[in-house]
DOFIKE-726994 format. One record per atom (N, C-alpha, C): residue number from 1; residue in one letter; chain; atom name; y, x negated, z. Coordinates in Angstrom, 3 decimals. Each point is the difference from the previous one (the first is absolute). Last residue first. Layout:
BEGIN
NUM / a / A / CA / Y / X / Z
...
END
This chain:
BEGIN
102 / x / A / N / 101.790 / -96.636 / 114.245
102 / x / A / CA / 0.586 / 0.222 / 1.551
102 / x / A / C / 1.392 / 1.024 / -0.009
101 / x / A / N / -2.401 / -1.723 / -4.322
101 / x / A / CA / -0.962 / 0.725 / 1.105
101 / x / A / C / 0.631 / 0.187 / 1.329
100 / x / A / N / 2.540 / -2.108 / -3.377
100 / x / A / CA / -0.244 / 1.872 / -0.776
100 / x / A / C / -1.079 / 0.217 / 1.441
99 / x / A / N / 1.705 / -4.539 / 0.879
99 / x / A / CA / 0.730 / 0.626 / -0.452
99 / x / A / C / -0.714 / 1.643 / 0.027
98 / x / A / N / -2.792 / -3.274 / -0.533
98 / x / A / CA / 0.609 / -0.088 / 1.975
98 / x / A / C / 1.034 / 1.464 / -0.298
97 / x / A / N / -1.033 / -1.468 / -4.213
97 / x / A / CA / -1.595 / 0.584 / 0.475
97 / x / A / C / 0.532 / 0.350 / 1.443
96 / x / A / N / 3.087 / -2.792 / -2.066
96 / x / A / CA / -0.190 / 1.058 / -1.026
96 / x / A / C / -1.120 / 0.796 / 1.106
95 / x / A / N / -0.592 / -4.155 / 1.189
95 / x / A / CA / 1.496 / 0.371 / -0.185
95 / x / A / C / 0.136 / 1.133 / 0.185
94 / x / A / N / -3.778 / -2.308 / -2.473
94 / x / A / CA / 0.060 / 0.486 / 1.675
94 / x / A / C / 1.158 / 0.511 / 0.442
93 / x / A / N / 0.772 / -1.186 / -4.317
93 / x / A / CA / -1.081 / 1.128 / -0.326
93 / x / A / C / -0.612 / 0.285 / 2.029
92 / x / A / N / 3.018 / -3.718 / -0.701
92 / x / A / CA / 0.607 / 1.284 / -0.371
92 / x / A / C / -0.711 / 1.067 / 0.234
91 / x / A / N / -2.300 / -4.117 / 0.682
91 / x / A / CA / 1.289 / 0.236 / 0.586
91 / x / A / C / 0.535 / 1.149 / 0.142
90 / x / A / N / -2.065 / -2.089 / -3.969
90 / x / A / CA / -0.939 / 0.636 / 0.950
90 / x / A / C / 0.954 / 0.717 / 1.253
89 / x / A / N / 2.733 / -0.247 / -4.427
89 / x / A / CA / -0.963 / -1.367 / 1.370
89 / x / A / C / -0.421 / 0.841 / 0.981
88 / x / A / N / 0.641 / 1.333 / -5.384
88 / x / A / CA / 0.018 / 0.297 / 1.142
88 / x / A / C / -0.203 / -0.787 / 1.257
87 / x / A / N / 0.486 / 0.729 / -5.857
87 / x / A / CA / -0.901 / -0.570 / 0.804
87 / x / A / C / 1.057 / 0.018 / 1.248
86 / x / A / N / -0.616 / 4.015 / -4.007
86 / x / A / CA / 0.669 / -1.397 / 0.733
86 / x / A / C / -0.822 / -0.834 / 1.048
85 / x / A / N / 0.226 / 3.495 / -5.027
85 / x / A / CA / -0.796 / -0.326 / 0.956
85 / x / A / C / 1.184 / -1.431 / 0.641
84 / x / A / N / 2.410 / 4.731 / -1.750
84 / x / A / CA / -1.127 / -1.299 / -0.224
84 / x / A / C / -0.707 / -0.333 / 1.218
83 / x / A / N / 3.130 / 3.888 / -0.002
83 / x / A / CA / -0.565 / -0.081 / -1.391
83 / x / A / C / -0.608 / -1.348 / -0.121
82 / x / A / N / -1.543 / 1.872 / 3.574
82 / x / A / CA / 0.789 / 0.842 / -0.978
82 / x / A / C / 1.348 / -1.116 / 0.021
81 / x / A / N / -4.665 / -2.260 / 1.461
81 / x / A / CA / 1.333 / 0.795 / 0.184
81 / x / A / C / 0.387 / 0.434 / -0.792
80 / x / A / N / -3.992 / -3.036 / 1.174
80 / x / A / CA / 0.185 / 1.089 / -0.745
80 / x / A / C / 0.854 / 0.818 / 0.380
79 / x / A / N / -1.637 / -4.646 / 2.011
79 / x / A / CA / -0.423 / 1.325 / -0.197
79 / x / A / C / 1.007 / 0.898 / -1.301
78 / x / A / N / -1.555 / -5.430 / 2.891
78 / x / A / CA / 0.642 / 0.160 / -1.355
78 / x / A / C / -0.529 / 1.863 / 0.162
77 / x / A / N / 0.917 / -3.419 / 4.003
77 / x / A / CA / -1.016 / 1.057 / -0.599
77 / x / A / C / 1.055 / 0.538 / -1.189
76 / x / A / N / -0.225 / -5.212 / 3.132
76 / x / A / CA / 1.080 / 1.302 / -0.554
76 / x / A / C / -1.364 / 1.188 / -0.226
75 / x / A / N / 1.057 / -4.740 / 3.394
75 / x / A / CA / -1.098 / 1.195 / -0.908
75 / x / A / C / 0.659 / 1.147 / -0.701
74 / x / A / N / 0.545 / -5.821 / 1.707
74 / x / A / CA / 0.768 / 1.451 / -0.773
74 / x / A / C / -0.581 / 0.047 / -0.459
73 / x / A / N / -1.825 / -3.566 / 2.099
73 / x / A / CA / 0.796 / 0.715 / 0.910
73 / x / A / C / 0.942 / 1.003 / -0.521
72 / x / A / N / -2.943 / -2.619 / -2.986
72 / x / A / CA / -0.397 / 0.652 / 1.360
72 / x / A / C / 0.429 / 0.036 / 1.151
71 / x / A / N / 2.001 / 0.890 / -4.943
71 / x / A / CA / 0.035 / -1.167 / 1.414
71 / x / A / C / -0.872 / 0.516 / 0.272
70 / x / A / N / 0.045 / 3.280 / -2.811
70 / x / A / CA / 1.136 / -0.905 / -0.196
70 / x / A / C / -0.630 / -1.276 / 0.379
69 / x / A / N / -2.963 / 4.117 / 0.191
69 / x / A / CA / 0.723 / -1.451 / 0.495
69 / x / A / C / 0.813 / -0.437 / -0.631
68 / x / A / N / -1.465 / 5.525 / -0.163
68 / x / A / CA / -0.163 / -1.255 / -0.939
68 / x / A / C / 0.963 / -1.433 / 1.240
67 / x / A / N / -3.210 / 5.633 / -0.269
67 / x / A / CA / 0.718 / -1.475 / 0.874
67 / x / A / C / 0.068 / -1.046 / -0.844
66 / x / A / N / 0.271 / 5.767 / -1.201
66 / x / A / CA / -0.714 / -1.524 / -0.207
66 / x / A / C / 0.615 / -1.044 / 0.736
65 / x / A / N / 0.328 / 5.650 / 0.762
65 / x / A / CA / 0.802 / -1.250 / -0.280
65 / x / A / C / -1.390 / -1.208 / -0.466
64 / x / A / N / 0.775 / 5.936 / 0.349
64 / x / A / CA / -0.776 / -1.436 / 0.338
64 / x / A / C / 0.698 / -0.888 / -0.794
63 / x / A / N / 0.788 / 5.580 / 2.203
63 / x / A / CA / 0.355 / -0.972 / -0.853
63 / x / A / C / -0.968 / -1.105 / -0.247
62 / x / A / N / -0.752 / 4.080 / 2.335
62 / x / A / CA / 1.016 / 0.427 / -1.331
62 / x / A / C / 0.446 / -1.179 / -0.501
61 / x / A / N / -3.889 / 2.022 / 3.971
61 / x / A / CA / 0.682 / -1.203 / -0.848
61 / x / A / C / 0.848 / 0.496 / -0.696
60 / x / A / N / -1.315 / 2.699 / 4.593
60 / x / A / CA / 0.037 / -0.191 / -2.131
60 / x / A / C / 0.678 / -0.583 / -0.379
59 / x / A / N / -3.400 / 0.491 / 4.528
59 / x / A / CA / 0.718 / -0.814 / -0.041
59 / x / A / C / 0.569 / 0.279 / -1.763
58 / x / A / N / -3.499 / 2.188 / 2.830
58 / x / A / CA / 1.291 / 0.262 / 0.582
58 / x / A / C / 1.145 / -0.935 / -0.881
57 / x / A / N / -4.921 / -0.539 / -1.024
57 / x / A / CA / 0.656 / -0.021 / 1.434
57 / x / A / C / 1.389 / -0.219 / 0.309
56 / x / A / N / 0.168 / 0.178 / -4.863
56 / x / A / CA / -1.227 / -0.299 / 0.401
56 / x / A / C / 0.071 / -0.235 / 1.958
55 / x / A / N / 2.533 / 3.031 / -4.479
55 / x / A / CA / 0.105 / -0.957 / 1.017
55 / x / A / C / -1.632 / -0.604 / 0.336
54 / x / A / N / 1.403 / 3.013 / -4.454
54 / x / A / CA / -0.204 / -0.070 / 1.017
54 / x / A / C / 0.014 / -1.220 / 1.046
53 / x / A / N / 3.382 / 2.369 / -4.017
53 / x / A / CA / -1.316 / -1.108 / 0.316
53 / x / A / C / -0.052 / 0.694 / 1.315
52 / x / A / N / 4.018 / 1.672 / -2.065
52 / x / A / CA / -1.339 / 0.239 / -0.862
52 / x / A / C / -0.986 / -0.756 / -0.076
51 / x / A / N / 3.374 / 0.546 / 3.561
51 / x / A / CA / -0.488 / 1.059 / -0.645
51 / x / A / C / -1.280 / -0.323 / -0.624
50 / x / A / N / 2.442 / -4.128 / 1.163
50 / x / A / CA / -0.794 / 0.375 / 0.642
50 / x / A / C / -0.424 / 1.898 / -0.206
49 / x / A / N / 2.605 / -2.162 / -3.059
49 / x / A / CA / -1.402 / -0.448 / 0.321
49 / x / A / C / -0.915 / 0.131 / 0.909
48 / x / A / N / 4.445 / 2.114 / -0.005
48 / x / A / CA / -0.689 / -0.019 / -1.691
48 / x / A / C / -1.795 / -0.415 / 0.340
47 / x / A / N / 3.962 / -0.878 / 2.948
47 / x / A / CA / -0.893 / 0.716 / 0.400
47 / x / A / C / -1.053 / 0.238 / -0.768
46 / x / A / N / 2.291 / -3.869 / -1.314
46 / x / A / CA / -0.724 / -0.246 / 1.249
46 / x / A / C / -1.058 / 1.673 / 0.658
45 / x / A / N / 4.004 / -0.413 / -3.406
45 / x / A / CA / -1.097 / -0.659 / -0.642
45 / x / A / C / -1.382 / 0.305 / 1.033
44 / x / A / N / 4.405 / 2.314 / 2.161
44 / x / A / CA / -0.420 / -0.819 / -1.091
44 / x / A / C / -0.912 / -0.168 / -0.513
43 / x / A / N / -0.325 / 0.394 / 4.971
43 / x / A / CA / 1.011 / 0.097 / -0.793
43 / x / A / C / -0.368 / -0.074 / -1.746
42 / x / A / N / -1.464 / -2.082 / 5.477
42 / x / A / CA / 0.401 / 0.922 / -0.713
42 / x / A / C / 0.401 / 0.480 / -0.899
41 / x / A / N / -1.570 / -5.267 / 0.859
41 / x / A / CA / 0.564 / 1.640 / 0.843
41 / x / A / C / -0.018 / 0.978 / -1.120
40 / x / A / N / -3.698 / -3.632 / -0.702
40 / x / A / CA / 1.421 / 0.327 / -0.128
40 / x / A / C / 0.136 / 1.174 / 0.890
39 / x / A / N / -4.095 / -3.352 / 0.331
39 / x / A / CA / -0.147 / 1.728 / -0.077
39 / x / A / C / 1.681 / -0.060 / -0.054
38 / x / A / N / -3.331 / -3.976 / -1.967
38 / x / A / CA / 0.918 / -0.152 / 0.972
38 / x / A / C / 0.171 / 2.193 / -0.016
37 / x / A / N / -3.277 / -5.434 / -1.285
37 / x / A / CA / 0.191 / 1.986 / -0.116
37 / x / A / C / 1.064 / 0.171 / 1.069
36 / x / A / N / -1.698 / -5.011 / -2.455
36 / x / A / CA / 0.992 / 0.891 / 0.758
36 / x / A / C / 0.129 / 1.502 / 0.223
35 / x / A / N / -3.436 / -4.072 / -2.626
35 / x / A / CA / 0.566 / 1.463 / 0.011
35 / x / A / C / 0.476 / -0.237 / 1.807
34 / x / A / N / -1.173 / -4.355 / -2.880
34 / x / A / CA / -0.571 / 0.496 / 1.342
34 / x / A / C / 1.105 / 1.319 / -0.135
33 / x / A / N / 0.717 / -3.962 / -2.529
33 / x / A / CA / -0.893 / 1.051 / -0.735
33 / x / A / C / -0.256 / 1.120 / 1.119
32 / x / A / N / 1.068 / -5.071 / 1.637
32 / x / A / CA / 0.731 / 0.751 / -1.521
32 / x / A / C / -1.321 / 0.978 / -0.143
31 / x / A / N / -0.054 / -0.790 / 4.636
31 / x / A / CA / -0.572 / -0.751 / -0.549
31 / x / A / C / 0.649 / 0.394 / -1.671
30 / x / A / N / 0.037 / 0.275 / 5.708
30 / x / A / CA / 0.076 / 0.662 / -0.599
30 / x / A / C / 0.310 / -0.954 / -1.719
29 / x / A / N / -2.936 / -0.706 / 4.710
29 / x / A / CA / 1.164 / -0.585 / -0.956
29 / x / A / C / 0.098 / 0.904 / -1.148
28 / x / A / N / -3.827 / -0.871 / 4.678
28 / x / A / CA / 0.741 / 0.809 / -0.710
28 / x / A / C / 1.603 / -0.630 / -0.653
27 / x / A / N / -3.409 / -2.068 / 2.179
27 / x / A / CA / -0.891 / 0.176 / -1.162
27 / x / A / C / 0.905 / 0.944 / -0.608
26 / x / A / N / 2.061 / -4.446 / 3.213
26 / x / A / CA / -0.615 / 1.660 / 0.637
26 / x / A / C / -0.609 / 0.721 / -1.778
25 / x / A / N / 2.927 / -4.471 / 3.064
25 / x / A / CA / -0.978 / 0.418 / -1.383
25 / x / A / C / -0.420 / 0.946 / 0.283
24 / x / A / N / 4.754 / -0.168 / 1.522
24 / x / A / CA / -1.539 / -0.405 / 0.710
24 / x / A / C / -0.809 / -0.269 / -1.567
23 / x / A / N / 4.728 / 1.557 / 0.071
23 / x / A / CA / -0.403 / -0.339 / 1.035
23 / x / A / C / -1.037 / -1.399 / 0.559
22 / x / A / N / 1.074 / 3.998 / -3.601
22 / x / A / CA / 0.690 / -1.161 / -0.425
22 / x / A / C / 0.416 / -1.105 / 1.072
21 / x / A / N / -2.747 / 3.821 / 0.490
21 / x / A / CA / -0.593 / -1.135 / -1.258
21 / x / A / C / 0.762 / -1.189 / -0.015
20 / x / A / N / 1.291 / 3.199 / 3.679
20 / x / A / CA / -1.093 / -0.532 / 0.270
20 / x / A / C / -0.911 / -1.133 / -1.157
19 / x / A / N / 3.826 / 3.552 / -1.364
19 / x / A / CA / 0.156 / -1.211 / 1.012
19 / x / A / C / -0.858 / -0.856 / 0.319
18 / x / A / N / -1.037 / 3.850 / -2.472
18 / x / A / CA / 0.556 / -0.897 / -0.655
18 / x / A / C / 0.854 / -1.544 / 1.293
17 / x / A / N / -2.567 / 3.444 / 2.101
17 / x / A / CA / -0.739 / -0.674 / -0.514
17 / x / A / C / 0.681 / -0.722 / -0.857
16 / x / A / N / 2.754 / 3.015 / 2.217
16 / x / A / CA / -1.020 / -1.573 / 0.634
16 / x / A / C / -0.847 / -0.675 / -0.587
15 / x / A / N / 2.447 / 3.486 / -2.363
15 / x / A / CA / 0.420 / -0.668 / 0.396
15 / x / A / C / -0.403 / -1.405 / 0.702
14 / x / A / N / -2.867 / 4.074 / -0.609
14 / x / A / CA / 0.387 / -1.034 / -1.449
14 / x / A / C / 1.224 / -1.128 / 0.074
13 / x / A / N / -0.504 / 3.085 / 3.466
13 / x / A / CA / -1.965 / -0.897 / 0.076
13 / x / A / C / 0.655 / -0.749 / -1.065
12 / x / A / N / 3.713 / 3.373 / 0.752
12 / x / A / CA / -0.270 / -1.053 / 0.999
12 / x / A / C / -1.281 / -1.034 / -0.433
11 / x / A / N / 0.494 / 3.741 / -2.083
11 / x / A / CA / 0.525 / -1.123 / -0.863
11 / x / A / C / -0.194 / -1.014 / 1.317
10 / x / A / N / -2.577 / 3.492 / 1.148
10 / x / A / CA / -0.529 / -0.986 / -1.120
10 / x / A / C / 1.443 / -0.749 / -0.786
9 / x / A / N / 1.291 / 2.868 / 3.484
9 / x / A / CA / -0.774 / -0.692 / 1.092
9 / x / A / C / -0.768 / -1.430 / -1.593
8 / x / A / N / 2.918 / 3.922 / -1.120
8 / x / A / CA / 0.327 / -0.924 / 0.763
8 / x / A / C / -0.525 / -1.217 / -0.054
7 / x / A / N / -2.145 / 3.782 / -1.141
7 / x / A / CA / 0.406 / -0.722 / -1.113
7 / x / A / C / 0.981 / -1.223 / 0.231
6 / x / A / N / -1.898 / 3.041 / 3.189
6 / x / A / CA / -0.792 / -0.975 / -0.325
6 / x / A / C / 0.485 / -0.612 / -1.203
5 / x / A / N / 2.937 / 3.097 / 1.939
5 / x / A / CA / -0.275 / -1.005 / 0.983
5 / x / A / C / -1.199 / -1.031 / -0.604
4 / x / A / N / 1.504 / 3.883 / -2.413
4 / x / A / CA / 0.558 / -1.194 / -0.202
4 / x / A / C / 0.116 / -1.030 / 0.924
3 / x / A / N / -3.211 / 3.474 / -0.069
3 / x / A / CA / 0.110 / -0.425 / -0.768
3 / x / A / C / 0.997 / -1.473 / -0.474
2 / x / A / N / -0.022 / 3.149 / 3.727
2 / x / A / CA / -1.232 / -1.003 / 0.156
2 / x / A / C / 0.021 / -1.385 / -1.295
1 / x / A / N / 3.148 / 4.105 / -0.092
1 / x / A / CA / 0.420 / -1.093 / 0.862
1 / x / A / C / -1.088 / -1.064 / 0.104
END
């Protein structure tokens, strides 16, 4: 439970802060190229990896995305899907994340 209360709590931060850029001037901006780590639900592909890796504080990656601008105001993340690679609006990939963790 802790767990998915703080995982919560950091999309919440990444949220505000993507707000707050597109806001204010501010040093943080998520930027083409900039890794996405993301921990998939359950299941599938997803347990696989998490088995046969180790996590890092509590936390096992299983996926990563690349940030690509469209616009600078459309963020997509280009990643690696069965069976291709797709590009993704940022959006989603938070979305998605609210979703499997709660």
């Amino acid at each position: 439970m802790q767990k998915k209360y703080i995982s919560f709590l950091l999309s919440i931060l990444v949220c505000l802060l993507l707000h707050h850029s597109a806001n204010a001037q501010s040093t943080f901006a998520l930027q083409d190229g900039d890794l996405i780590f993301q921990e998939a639900c359950n299941g599938g592909m997803s347990s696989a990896i998490k088995e046969a890796t180790r996590g890092i504080d509590g936390y096992n990656f299983t996926h990563v995305g690349i940030v690509w601008h469209k616009t600078p105001e459309q963020i997509y993340v280009i990643e690696a899907t069965h069976p291709e690679v797709t590009i993704t609006p940022l959006q989603t990939i938070f979305l998605n994340f609210l979703y499997y963790k709660m």
